[in-house]
C-alpha positions as CSV (number, residue, x, y, z in Angstrom):
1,X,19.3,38.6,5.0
2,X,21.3,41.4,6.1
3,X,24.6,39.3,4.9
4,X,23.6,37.8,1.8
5,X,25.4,39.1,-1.5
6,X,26.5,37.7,-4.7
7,X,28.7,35.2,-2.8
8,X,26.4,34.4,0.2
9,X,22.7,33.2,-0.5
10,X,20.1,34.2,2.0
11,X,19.0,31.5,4.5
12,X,15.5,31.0,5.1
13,X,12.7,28.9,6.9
14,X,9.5,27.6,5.8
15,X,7.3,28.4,8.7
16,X,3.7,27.5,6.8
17,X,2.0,27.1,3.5
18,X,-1.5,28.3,2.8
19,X,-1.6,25.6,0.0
20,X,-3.6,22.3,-0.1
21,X,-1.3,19.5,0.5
22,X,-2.2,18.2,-3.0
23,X,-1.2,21.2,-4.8
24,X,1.7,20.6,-4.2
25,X,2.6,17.9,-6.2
26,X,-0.1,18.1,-9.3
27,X,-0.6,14.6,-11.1
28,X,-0.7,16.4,-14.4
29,X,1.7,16.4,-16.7
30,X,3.7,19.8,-17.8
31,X,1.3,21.0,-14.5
32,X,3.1,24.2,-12.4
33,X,4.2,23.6,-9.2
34,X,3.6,26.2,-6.7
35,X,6.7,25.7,-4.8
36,X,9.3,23.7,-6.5
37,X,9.7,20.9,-5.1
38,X,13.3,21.0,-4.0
39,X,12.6,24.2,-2.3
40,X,10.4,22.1,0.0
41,X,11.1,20.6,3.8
42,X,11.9,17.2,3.5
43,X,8.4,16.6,4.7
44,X,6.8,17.8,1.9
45,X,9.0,16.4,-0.7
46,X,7.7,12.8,-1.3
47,X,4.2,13.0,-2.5
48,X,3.3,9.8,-1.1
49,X,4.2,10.8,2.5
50,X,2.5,14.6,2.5
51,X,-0.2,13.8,5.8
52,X,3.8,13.9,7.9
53,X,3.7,17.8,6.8
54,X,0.3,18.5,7.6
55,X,1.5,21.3,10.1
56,X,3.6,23.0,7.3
57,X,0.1,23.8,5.7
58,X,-2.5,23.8,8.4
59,X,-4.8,25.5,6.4
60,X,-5.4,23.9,2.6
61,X,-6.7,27.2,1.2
62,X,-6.6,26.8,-2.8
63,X,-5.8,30.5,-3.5
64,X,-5.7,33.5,-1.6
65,X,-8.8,35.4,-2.8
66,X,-11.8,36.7,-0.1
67,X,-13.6,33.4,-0.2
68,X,-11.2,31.3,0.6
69,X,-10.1,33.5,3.4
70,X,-13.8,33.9,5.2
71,X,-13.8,29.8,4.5
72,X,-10.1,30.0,6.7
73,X,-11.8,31.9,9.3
74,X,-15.1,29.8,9.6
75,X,-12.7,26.7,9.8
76,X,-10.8,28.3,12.3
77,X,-14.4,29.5,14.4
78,X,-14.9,25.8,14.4
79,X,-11.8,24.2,15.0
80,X,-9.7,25.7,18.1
81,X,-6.2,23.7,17.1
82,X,-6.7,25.5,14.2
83,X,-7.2,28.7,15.8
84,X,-4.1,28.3,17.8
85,X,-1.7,27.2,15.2
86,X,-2.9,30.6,13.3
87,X,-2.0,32.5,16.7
88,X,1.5,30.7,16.3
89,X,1.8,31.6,13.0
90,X,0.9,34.8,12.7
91,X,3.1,36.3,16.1
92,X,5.9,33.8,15.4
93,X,5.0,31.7,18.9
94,X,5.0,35.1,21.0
């Protein structure tokens, strides 16, 4: 970030997503995307190929209020894979 100007665009990396896979391509028409879909890994691009990014978005919350965040940590209670990719996430693999 700390070289990015007008010229230079910052570079970034998609580390997770707390979406559902399925959000992420809505079968509606004139539906919002959440993250458009250019913007994706190539992983999550194709909509008929999303279970190949299921790591991207381990934890198919469908918004961020309390609920679906005590749901998230029951999940996790229950599921130590779970628990340990959140561990990963959250300290960047330290």
């Amino acid at each position: 970030m700390g070289e990015a100007d007008a010229d230079r665009i910052p570079v970034w990396e998609l580390r997770y997503l707390t979406y559902e896979l399925k959000a992420l391509h809505p079968e509606q028409e004139g539906a919002l995307y959440p993250v458009p879909p250019h913007l994706l890994p190539s992983e999550l691009q194709d909509p008929a190929n999303l279970s190949a990014g299921r790591e991207l978005a381990p934890y198919e919350m469908a918004d961020l209020t309390i609920q679906s965040w005590l749901e998230l940590a029951r999940r996790m209670g229950r599921k130590k894979k779970l628990w340990k990719l959140f561990k990963k996430y959250m300290y960047f693999g330290g």
